[in-house]
N, C-alpha and C positions, 0 to 999 in steps of 0.2 A: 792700782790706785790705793792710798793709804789714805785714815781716816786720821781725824785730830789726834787720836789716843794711841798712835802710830799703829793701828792695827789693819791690818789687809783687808779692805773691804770688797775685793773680788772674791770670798771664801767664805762660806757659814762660818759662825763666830757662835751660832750656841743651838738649837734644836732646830733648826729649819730640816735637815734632811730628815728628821722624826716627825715632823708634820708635813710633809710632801708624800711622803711614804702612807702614813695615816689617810690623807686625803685620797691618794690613788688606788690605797686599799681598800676603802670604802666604797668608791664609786661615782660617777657622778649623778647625784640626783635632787631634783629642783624643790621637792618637797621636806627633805629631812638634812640632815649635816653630823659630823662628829662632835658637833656641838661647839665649833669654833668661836662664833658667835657670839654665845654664852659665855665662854669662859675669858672673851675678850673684854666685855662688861661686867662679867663679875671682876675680874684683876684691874679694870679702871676702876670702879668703883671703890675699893678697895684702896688704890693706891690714894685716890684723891679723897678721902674721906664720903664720898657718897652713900647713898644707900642703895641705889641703884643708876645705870649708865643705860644709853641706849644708842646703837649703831646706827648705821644708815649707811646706803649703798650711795649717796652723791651730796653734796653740797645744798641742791635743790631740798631733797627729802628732809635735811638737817632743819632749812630755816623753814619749812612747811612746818615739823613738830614745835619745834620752836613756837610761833605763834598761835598754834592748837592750845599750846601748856598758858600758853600765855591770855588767851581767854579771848583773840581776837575774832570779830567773828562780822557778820554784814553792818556796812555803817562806815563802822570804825574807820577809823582813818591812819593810817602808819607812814610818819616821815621815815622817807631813805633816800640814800645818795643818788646823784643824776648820773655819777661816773661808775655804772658796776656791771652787773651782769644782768640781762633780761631777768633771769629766775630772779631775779632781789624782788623787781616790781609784780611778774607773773603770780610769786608763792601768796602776795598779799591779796591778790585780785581772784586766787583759786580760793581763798575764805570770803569772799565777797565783802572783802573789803576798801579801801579807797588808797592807792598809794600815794604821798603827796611828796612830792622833790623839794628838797633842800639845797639851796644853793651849795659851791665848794668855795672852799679856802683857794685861795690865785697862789698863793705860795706851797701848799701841800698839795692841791686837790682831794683831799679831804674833804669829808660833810663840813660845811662851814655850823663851829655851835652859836654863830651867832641869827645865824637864818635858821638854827632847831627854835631857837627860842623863840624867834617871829611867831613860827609855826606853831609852836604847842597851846593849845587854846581847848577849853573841856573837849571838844569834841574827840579828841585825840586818846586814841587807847593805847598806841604803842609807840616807841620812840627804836627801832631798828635800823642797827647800824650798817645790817647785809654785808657782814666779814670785813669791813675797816673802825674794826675796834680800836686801833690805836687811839683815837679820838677823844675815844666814850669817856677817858677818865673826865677830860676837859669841862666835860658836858653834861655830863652822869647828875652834877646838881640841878639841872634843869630841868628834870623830868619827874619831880615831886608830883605832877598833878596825872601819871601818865603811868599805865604799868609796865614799864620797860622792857623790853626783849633784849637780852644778848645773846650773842652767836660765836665763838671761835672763841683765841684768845690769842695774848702779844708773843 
């Protein structure tokens, strides 16, 4: 198989067997690491101007911190899409908070932004899009009275 840049993508192409070797030489163990982790969020961090990154073992865990940083917390109430994954509504309901469904766009299935906007009313602390950011730019000005959660990116 060949990759766009016409390069072989059945064949390591830069340090993989230096870190396979590193990992197996170390061992496996569920408390410590070579620190892959680390150096995975320091070099995003880094690339994307941050000051700090942080990993996650699944999609779930991502939008769980997500609304931690985001300050949501029992009450609150967060629209998200009717078309996604359990974890979307579950992550919001493990902070004891209220998930509330948004209608979809008939022609994208998309979170419709004009049922966010129904929806946004003070009670509202967070406007999460649960990984169909394409949307967000649409909508993104709608959510002045709300502290916004984003997740992913395009």
């Amino acid at each position: 198989m060949v990759a766009r840049d016409g390069a072989d993508v059945d064949k390591p192409r830069g340090n993989e067997y230096e870190y396979v070797t590193e990992i197996l030489d170390y061992g496996w163990h569920n408390t410590s690491s070579p620190g892959f982790n680390m150096r995975l969020e320091q070099a995003f961090a880094e690339k994307f101007g941050g000051n700090y990154a942080i990993t996650h073992n699944s999609g779930t865990g991502t939008m769980h911190s997500c609304l931690i940083a985001a300050g949501i917390g029992p009450g609150d109430e967060v629209i998200i899409p009717p078309l996604t994954a359990a974890a979307t509504a579950l992550v919001v309901i493990h902070q004891n908070a209220v998930p509330v469904f948004a209608d979809l766009d008939p022609d994208t299935f998309n979170i419709d932004p004009e049922a966010i906007r129904e929806l946004i009313t003070p009670p509202h602390s967070g406007n999460y899009p649960g990984g169909l950011v394409r949307p967000l730019r649409r909508y993104e000005s709608h959510n002045g009275n709300s502290r916004g959660t984003r997740s992913g990116s395009d």
